[in-house]
C-alpha positions, 0 to 999 in steps of 0.5 A, spaced: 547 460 620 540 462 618 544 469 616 550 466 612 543 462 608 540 468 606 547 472 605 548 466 599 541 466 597 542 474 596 549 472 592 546 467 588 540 472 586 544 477 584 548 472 580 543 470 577 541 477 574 547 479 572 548 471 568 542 473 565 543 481 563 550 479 560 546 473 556 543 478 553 548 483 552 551 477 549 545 475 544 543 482 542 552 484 541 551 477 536 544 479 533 547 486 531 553 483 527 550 479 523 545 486 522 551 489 521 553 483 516 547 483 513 547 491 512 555 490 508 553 485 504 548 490 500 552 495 501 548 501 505 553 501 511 552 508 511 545 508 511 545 503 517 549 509 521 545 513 518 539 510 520 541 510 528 544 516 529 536 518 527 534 514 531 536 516 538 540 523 537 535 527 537 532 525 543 538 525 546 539 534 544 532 534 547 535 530 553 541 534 554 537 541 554 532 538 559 536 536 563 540 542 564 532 546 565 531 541 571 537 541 574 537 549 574 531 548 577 532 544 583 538 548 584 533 554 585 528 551 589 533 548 594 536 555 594 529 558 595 528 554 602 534 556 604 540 551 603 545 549 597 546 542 593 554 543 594 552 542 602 549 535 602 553 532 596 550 525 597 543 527 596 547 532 590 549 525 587 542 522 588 537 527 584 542 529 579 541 521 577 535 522 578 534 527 574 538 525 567 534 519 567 527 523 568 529 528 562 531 522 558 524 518 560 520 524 558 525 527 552 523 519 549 516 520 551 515 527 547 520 527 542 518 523 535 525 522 532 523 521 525 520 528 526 525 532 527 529 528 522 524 530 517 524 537 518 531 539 517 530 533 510 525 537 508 527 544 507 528 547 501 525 542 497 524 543 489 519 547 486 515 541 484 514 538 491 512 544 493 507 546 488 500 545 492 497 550 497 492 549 502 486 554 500 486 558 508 493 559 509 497 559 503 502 553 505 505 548 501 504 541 502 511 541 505 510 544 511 504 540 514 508 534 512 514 536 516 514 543 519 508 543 523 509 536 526 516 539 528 513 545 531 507 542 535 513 537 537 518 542 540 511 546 544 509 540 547 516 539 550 516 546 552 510 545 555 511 538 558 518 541 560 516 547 564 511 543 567 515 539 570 520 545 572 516 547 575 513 542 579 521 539 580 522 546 582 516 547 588 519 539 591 525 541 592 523 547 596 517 544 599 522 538 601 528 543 604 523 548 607 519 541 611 526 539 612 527 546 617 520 546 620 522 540 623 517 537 628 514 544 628 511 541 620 506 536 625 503 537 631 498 531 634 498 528 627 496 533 623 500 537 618 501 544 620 502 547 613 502 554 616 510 552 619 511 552 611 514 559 609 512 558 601 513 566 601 520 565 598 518 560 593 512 565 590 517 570 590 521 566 586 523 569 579 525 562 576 517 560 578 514 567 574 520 564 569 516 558 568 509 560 568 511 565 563 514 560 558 508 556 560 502 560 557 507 563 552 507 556 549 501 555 551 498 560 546 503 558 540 500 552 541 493 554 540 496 558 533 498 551 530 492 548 532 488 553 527 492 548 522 488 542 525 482 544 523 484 543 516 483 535 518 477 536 522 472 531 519 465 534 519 461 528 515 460 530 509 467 534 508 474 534 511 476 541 513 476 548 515 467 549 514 463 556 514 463 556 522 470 554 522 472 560 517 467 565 520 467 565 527 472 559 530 478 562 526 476 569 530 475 567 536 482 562 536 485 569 536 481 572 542 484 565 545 491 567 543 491 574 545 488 571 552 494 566 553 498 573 552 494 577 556 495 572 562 503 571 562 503 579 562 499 579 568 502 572 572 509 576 570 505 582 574 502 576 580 497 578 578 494 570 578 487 572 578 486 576 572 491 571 569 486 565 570 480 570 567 484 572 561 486 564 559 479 561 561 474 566 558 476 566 551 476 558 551 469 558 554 466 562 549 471 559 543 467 552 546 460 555 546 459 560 540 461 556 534 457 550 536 451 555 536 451 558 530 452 550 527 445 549 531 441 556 530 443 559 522 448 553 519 444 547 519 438 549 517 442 553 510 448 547 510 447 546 503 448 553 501 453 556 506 457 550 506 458 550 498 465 552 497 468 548 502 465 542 500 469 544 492 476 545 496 473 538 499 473 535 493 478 538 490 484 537 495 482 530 496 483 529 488 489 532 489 491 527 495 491 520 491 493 523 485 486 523 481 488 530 478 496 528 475 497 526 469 489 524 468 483 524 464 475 524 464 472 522 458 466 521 456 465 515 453 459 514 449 457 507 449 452 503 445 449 497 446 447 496 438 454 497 436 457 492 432 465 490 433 469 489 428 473 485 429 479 485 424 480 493 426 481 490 432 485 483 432 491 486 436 486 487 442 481 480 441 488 476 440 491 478 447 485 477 451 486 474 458 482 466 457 487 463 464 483 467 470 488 468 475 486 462 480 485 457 475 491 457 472 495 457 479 490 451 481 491 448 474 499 449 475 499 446 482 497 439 480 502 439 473 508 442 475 509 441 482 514 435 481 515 434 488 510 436 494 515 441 497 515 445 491 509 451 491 506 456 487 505 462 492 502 466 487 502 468 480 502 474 476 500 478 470 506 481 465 507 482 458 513 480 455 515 481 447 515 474 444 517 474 437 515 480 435 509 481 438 507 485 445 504 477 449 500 477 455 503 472 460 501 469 467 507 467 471 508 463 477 515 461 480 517 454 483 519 456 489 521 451 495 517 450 501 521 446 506 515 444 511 512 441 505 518 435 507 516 428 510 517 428 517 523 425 518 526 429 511 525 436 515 527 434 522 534 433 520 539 439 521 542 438 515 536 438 510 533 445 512 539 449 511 544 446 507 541 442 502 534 444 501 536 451 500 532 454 494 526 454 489 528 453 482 524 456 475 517 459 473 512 457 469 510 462 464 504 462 459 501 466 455 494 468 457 490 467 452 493 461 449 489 453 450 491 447 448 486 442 446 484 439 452 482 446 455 489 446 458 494 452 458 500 452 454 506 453 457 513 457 454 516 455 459 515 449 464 519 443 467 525 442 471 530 442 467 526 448 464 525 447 458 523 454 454 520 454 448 521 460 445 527 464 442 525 471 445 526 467 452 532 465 456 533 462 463 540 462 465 539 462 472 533 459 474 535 459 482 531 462 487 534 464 493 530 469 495 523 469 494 516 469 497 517 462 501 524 462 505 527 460 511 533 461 514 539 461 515 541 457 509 549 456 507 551 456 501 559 454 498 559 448 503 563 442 503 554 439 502 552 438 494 545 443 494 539 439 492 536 443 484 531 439 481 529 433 481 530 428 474 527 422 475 528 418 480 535 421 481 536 429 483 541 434 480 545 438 485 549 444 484 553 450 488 552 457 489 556 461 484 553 468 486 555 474 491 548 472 496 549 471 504 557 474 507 561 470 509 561 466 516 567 460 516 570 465 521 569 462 529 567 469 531 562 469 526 560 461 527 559 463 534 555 470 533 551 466 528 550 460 533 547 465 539 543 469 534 538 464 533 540 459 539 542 453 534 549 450 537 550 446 530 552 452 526 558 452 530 559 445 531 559 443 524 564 440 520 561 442 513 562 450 513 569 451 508 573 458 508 568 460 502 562 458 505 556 464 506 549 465 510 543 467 508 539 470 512 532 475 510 531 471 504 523 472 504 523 479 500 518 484 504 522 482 509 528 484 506 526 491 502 522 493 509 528 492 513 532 496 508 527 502 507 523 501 513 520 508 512 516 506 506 509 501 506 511 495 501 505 493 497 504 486 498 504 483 491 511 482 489 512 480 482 517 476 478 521 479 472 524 475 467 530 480 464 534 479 457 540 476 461 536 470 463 536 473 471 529 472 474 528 479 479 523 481 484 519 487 482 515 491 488 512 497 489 513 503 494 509 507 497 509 513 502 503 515 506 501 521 510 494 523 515 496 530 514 495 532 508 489 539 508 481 538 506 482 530 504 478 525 505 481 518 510 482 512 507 483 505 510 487 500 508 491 493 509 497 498 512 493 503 515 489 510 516 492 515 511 490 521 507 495 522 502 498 516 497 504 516 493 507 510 489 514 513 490 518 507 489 519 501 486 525 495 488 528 490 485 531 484 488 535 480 485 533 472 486 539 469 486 544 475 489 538 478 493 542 485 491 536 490 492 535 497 488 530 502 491 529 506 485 525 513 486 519 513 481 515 520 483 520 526 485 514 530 486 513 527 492 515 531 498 516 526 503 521 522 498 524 527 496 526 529 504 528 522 505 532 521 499 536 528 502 536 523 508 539 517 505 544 519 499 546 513 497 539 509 498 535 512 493 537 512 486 533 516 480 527 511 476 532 514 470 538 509 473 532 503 473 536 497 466 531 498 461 529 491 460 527 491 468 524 498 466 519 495 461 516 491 466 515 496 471 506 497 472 502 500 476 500 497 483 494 495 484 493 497 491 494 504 490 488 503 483 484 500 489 485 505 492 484 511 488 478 507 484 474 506 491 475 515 492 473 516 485 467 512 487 464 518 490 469 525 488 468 523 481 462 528 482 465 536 482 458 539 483 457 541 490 450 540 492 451 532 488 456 532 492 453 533 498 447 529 497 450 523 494 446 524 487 451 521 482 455 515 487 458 509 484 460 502 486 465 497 483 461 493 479 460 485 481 460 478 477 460 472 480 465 466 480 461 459 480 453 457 481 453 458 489 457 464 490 454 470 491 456 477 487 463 480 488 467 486 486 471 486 481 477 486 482 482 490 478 485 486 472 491 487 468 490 486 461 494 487 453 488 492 451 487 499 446 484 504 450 479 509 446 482 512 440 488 509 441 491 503 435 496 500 439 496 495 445 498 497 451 499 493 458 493 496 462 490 496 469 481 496 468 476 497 473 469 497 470 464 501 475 455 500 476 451 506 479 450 505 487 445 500 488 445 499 480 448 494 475 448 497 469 455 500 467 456 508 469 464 508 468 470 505 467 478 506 470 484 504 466 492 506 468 497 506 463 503 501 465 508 502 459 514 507 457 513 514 458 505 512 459 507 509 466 503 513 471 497 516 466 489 514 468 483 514 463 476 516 467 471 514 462 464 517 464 458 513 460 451 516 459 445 516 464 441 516 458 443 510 455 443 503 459 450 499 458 451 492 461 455 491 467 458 484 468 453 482 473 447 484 468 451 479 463 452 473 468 444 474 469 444 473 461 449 466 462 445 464 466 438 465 462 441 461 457 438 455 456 444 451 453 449 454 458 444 454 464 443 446 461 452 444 461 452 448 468 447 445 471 450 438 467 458 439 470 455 442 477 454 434 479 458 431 484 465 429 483 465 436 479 463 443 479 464 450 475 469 455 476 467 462 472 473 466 471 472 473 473 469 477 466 473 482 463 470 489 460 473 491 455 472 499 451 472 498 444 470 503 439 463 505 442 462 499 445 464 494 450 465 487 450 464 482 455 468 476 456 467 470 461 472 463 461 468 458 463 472 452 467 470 446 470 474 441 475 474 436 480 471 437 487 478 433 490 484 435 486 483 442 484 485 442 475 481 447 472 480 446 464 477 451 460 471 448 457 466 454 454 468 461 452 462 467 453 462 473 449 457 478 449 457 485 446 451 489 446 445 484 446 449 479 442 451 473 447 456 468 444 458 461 448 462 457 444 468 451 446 473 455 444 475 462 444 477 463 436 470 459 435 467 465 439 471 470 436 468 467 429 462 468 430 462 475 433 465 477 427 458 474 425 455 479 427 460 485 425 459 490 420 464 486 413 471 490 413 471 496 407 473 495 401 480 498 399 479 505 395 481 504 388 486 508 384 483 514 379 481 512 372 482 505 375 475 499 373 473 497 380 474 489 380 469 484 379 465 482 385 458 478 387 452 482 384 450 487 389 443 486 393 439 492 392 438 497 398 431 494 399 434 487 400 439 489 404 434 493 409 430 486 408 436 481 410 438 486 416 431 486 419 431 477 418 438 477 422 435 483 428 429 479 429 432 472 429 437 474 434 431 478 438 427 471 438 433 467 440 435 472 446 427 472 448 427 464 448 434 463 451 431 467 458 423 463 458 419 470 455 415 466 451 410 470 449 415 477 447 419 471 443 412 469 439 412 475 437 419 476 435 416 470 430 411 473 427 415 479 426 420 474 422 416 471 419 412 478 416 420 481 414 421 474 411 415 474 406 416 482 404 
C-alpha cells in the first residue's frame, strides 16, 4: 500500500514537471510569434534571422570542433588503459552525452558570439575607417576593435580546450587503469597508487600533443598581450610608457621564446627543463620593470615620460572626436567691449528667455486639459516661422493612464482600447512673452490650434511616445478617445499601418498567453481589421531593433512639413579598446571610444522606425552595417525636412566637454602637472540652491566672425577652482556644419566673468536683491532660469530670465530680465526694455558712406572732441558709481563721485 503511495506521489511529480516545462515552451513559442510579428510589422525580417544566427552559431562551430577534441581524447586515454569504448557501449553512450554537453557548456563560456561576428563584419573596411594607426605597432583602429578580441577569444579556447583534453583524457585512463587493478587499488583502507601502471599514459602521444598546443598557446597569448599594454592605465597616461617601451616589450619576447623553448623540451619529455624555461622568464618580466619604475623612472618621470604622454593626448583626442572636423581659436574678450546691438539683432532677437524647466512647469498647469495627460519632457528646436530661422521650446501631450481615476483604470477596456494614445504638442518660441510673463504659444489647445502659416499638424496623434503601455488594439468595434471638447470627448479610429494584425484565433491565443491576459481572447470588440501595438515606448522599440548600439536618452519630436510628428534620437557606438585613450564613465557605461554613429526616426503615429548612418568613418558601424544590409541606411537617404532638424547630442557634448576640460593642454609637462586644468562653469538657479554646472544649452546664436545664425550647442568653462571664463565650446548642428565644434581659448591675461561671478553681481545689486528677497516670502519663490553666455564680437554677453511662481501650483512667470556685458548690468521687466538700454550703452551705428561729389546731409552740429571725451568720462563714471553702490562699497563709490563731478565742471 505504502509503495503504490509513493509510485503515484513520483508519477504526480513528474507530471507536474512536465506540466510546467510544457507551459513554458508554450509561453516562450507564444512570446516568439508576437517577436516575430513585431519584427514583420517594421519590415526587418531578415535582420531578425540575421540576428540569431549570430547569436548562437558561432558557439555552436566551437561546440562541434570541441566536441570531437574531446571525444578523441577519452577515446586515447581509454585505449591507453588497455580497452575500448566500442566494449562497453552503455558507458560509450553515457560519456559521449556527457561530453557534447561539456563542449557546449564550455564553448558558451568561452566564446563571445558578437566577437566572432564582428571579425569577419570588420574585414576589409574603407579607407577612411582605417585611417589612424597606434604610434608602437602601426595597426588600425580596426584591428583592436575586431581582430584582437577574436585572437584572444580563439587562444583562450584553445587554452580552455587543451586543458580540458587533457585532463578528459588522464580521467579516462585513470578510471580504466583503477577499474584493472581491481582490489589491488586498496589495501587496508589506503589507495595503493603504485598498482597504477601511469607508464602508458606518460608515453602517450596524445598527451605530449596536448601539452604542445598548450604552451604554443600559451606563448601567442603572451604575443597578444603586448597590445594590452596600449590600455594600461599608469595615473597620468594611458598607454604604453618608457618602462613598458624600453624593457616590458623585450622581456614579453624573452617570455615568448621561454613558452617556445618548453614546448620543444616537453615534446622531448624533457619536464624539468620545460618548467625552467616557462617560469624563469615570467619571474624576471614580474621584477625588473618594477625596478627600473622605482630606481631610474620615477625620480626622472617628467622628462623620460614626455613623449608618451604627447601620444596620450593625442590619442584620446582622437578617441571622442576632439580632433574631426574641430577648431581652437583664440578668443580675445574684453570686458570694455561694447555690443552693437543693431549689427547683431538676428542673435539678441533669437535669445532663449523660457529655461527649459520653467516652460514644462508652466505648460503643465495650462495645457494639461485632463490630469491624465503629461509632459514628459520638453525640447529645444528651431523651426523657420515666416521666414525666419526661430527658436522653439516643444513638449508633446502624451497620455498617461496611471494618471486615470481608480475605477477608470481599473477597467480592462480603458487601458487598452480606449485610452490608446496622447495627442498634439505644444510649441513656442522661446524668446517670446506675453504680457503677463507668460509663453507665447504657436500651437496650443486640443483641437489644436496653430497660429502660424509656416506650421501644419495633420496627424496629431501619438501612438508611440516616451509614455506608453501595452498592448493596445486599434481598428476595434470600440471608439478611441482623442481629446476632450468641453464636457463631451471627441473620439476617433486608427487609419494608419502601426501594430499587425491580431483577429485571428492563433494570434488572439498567443497574444493572451504572452502577457497571461484571458480578455484578449475572449473579447467580443476585436474585428477582422483590428491591430495590437506593442513596444510603443520608442527607446524600447529602437533598442530591441538595433540592440548593438547605446541610445541617448533624450529623444526629441519634430514636426515635418507634411504635418507628421517624428521622434528623432541619437545613436552611438562605444568601445574600451581604443590604444593610449583616457576612460570616461557615463549613464550606459565605461568606454574609451565614442562616436555618434546613428540617428533614428520613429514615426509617432505609425511607430515605422529608420536607422540612418551618420558618421562612415566609424569602423564599428561600418562592420555592423555589412552585418545587417537592410537595417542601416546612408544619412544621404534621411528626407530633407527631418534633415533640418538633425543636431548634435547633447551626451556626447557632455562627454567631449568633460575630456577637453583636461586634454585641451598639448604641453607634456602642463599636461602632467595639471597646470592649465578647467571646470564647467556654475550658475545658481534660486536664492537657496548651491552653485551647479551649467549644463549645455541649445540656442539660434552667431558664432565669432560669422553673420548668419545658427542652431548651436554652448558650454562656457572656468579655470579649475576659479570663476572667471577661460574657454568656450560650441558644436554646430545645421546642414553640412553638422558635426563641427569651435573651441574658443581666452586670454589668462585678461579676466572675463563667468556665469557665477555675474549671478554674484545680481545678487549685489540692491534693486534686484531688494525684489528677490520681496518674491521669496511665503506662498511664492523665484526661479532663476539657467544663464546663457553668448560670444559676440570680442565680448560676451550674460543673459539671466528671472521668474517667479508659487511655492504650491508650480507656474512660472517671467518677471525681470538681467543682461550683463562687460561691467554693464541691466535688469529690466521685460527683455526688449534690457535690449534698449544695452544698446544705451553701445557705440551708435555708423553712418552710410556718401557717394563722391555728393554734400553730405545735414545733421545736429557735432561736439567737439574735447566735449565728447569729457561726456564719455561722465557716463564711465557715473556707471562706476552705480556698480560701486549697488554692491556696499561706499568708500570706492564716494570716490567715483568726486571723480564725477571734477569731469562735470571741466
Amino acid at each position: 500500500m505504502n509503495g503504490e503511495r509513493r509510485d503515484r506521489t513520483s508519477w504526480m511529480f513528474l507530471a507536474l514537471i512536465l506540466a510546467l516545462f510544457a507551459l513554458s515552451v508554450i509561453r516562450r513559442s507564444a512570446d516568439w510569434v508576437l517577436r516575430y510579428e513585431w519584427w514583420k510589422e517594421l519590415h526587418q525580417v531578415d535582420t531578425l534571422i540575421n540576428t540569431i544566427l549570430y547569436g548562437f552559431v558561432p558557439v555552436m562551430v566551437v561546440a562541434a570542433a570541441a566536441f570531437a577534441v574531446l571525444w578523441m581524447a577519452h577515446a586515447r586515454g581509454v585505449k591507453a588503459a588497455g580497452t575500448g569504448l566500442s566494449r562497453h557501449p552503455l558507458y560509450n553512450k553515457l560519456t559521449t552525452l556527457g561530453l557534447l554537453v561539456l563542449a557546449y557548456v564550455a564553448a558558451s563560456i568561452v566564446v563571445d558570439n558578437w566577437t566572432a561576428v564582428l571579425f569577419l563584419g570588420g574585414r576589409q573596411l574603407p579607407p577612411e575607417a582605417t585611417s589612424w594607426k597606434d604610434p608602437v605597432f602601426q595597426h588600425p583602429l580596426s584591428f583592436y576593435l575586431f581582430e584582437l578580441p577574436f585572437f584572444e577569444m580563439a587562444l583562450r579556447a584553445v587554452l580552455v580546450f587543451a586543458a580540458l583534453a587533457g585532463l578528459v583524457h588522464l580521467g579516462a585512463h585513470l578510471f580504466w587503469a583503477s577499474r584493472r587493478a581491481g582490489p589491488r587499488l586498496v589495501s587496508d583502507g589506503n589507495i595503493e597508487w603504485g598498482e597504477l601502471d601511469l607508464r602508458p599514459i606518460l608515453r602517450s602521444g596524445f598527451l605530449r600533443w596536448v601539452i604542445l598546443i598548450f604552451l604554443l598557446a600559451l606563448a601567442a597569448d603572451r604575443y597578444l598581450d603586448r597590445y594590452d599594454m596600449l590600455t594600461h592605465d599608469h595615473s597620468f597616461l594611458v598607454g604604453i610608457d618608457y618602462v613598458d617601451e624600453r624593457f616590458r616589450l623585450p622581456l614579453r619576447w624573452l617570455t615568448i621564446a621561454g613558452c617556445l623553448a618548453g614546448a620543444a623540451m616537453a615534446w622531448s619529455r624533457k619536464w624539468m627543463i620545460a618548467g625552467v624555461a616557462v617560469v624563469v622568464p615570467v619571474l624576471f618580466e614580474a621584477v625588473v620593470p618594477q625596478a627600473v619604475q622605482s630606481i631610474y623612472v620615477r625620480p626622472n618621470e617628467i622628462s623620460l615620460q614626455k613623449p608618451y604622454i604627447q601620444r596620450h593626448i593625442a590619442a584620446t583626442r582622437t578617441a571622442y572626436g576632439l580632433d574631426r572636423r574641430a577648431r581652437e581659436v583664440e578668443f580675445h574678450a574684453s570686458l570694455d567691449a561694447r555690443i552693437d546691438t543693431a549689427k547683431h539683432k538676428p542673435l539678441l532677437d533669437n535669445v532663449r528667455l523660457w529655461d527649459w524647466r520653467a516652460f514644462h512647469d508652466t505648460v503643465t498647469q495650462i495645457q494639461a486639459l485632463r490630469p491624465y495627460y503629461v509632459f514628459h519632457d520638453t525640447d529645444v528646436d528651431r523651426y523657420t516661422i515666416d521666414g525666419h530661422l526661430r527658436q522653439v521650446m516643444l513638449t508633446p501631450r502624451e497620455l498617461d493612464v496611471n494618471q486615470l481615476s481608480g475605477d477608470a483604470r481599473s477597467r480592462w477596456m480603458n487601458p487598452h482600447f480606449i485610452y490608446t494614445h496622447g495627442y498634439g504638442v505644444v510649441l513656442a518660441e522661446a524668446n517670446r512673452i506675453t504680457a503677463d510673463g507668460m509663453p507665447q504659444l504657436f500651437i496650443e489647445n486640443a483641437p489644436l490650434e496653430v497660429k502660424t502659416k509656416s506650421l501644419k499638424l495633420t496627424r496629431p496623434e501619438l501612438y508611440y511616445g516616451e509614455v506608453t503601455h501595452e498592448p493596445v488594439f486599434v481598428r476595434t468595434a470600440q471608439p478611441e478617445f482623442n481629446y476632450p471638447s468641453g464636457a463631451e470627448n471627441v473620439h476617433s479610429r486608427y487609419e494608419g499601418t502601426g501594430g499587425f494584425p491580431i483577429s485571428s484565433l492563433p494570434m488572439r491565443l498567443a497574444a493572451a498567453i504572452s502577457y497571461a491576459d484571458g480578455n484578449i481572447l475572449l473579447t467580443g470588440f476585436l474585428t477582422p481589421e483590428s491591430r495590437m501595438m506593442i513596444r510603443r515606448d520608442i527607446r524600447e522599440r529602437v533598442s530591441e531593433l538595433a540592440g548593438f548600439l547605446q541610445w541617448d536618452s533624450d529623444p526629441y519630436l519634430v514636426i515635418t512639413n507634411a504635418g507628421r510628428l517624428v521622434w528623432m534620437i541619437d545613436g552611438y557606438t562605444t568601445s574600451q579598446a581604443h590604444p593610449y585613450a583616457r576612460t570616461v564613465s557615463t549613464s550606459f557605461g565605461s568606454f574609451n571610444y565614442i562616436r555618434n554613429s546613428v540617428k533614428a526616426t520613429i514615426d509617432a503615429y505609425d511607430g515605422d522606425v529608420q536607422l540612418y548612418i551618420f558618421d562612415p568613418s566609424d569602423p564599428i558601424i561600418q562592420a555592423y552595417a555589412r552585418l545587417f544590409p537592410k537595417l542601416l541606411r546612408q544619412a544621404s537617404e534621411m528626407p530633407a525636412d527631418l534633415r533640418e532638424h538633425a543636431r548634435y547630442p547633447e551626451t556626447l557634448f557632455r562627454v567631449q566637454a568633460e575630456i577637453y576640460r583636461t586634454f585641451h593642454m598639448r604641453d607634456s609637462e602642463a599636461f602632467y602637472n595639471k597646470e592649465d586644468a578647467w571646470d564647467i562653469a556654475r550658475f545658481i538657479n534660486s536664492q537657496e540652491s548651491r552653485p551647479a554646472a551649467v549644463a549645455p544649452t541649445y540656442v539660434v546664436a552667431t558664432l565669432p566672425g560669422e553673420s548668419t545664425p545658427e542652431f548651436l550647442l554652448l558650454l562656457p568653462f572656468t579655470p579649475r577652482n576659479k570663476d572667471n571664463l577661460i574657454g568656450f565650446m560650441a558644436a554646430r548642428c545645421d546642414g553640412d556644419k553638422l558635426g563641427e565644434l569651435l573651441f574658443l581659448q581666452l586670454s589668462k591675461q585678461e579676466l572675463i566673468f563667468g556665469p557665477l561671478q555675474i549671478e554674484a553681481r545680481i545678487n549685489q545689486d540692491q534693486n534686484i536683491s531688494k525684489d528677490l528677497s520681496l518674491w521669496n516670502q511665503q506662498g511664492s519663490q523665484v526661479l532663476r532660469g539657467q544663464m546663457l553666455v553668448l560670444p559676440i564680437d570680442n565680448a560676451f554677453v550674460y543673459i539671466e530670465p528671472i521668474y517667479i511662481q508659487a511655492s504650491q501650483a508650480r507656474m512660472p512667470q517671467l518677471k525681470k530680465v538681467a543682461i550683463a556685458t562687460g561691467n554693464s548690468l541691466v535688469y529690466t521687466d521685460t527683455y526688449e526694455q534690457a535690449i534698449a538700454q544695452l544698446s544705451g550703452l553701445s557705440p551708435p551705428t555708423p553712418a552710410a558712406e556718401a557717394k563722391p561729389g555728393t554734400p553730405p546731409p545735414p545733421g545736429p552740429p557735432r561736439t567737439a572732441p574735447s566735449a565728447e571725451k569729457r561726456l564719455e568720462e561722465v557716463r564711465r563714471h557715473l556707471q562706476r558709481y552705480r556698480e560701486l553702490t549697488a554692491q556696499g562699497k561706499w568708500v570706492e563709490a564716494g570716490r567715483e563721485l568726486e571723480a564725477l563731478d571734477a569731469a562735470a565742471k571741466k
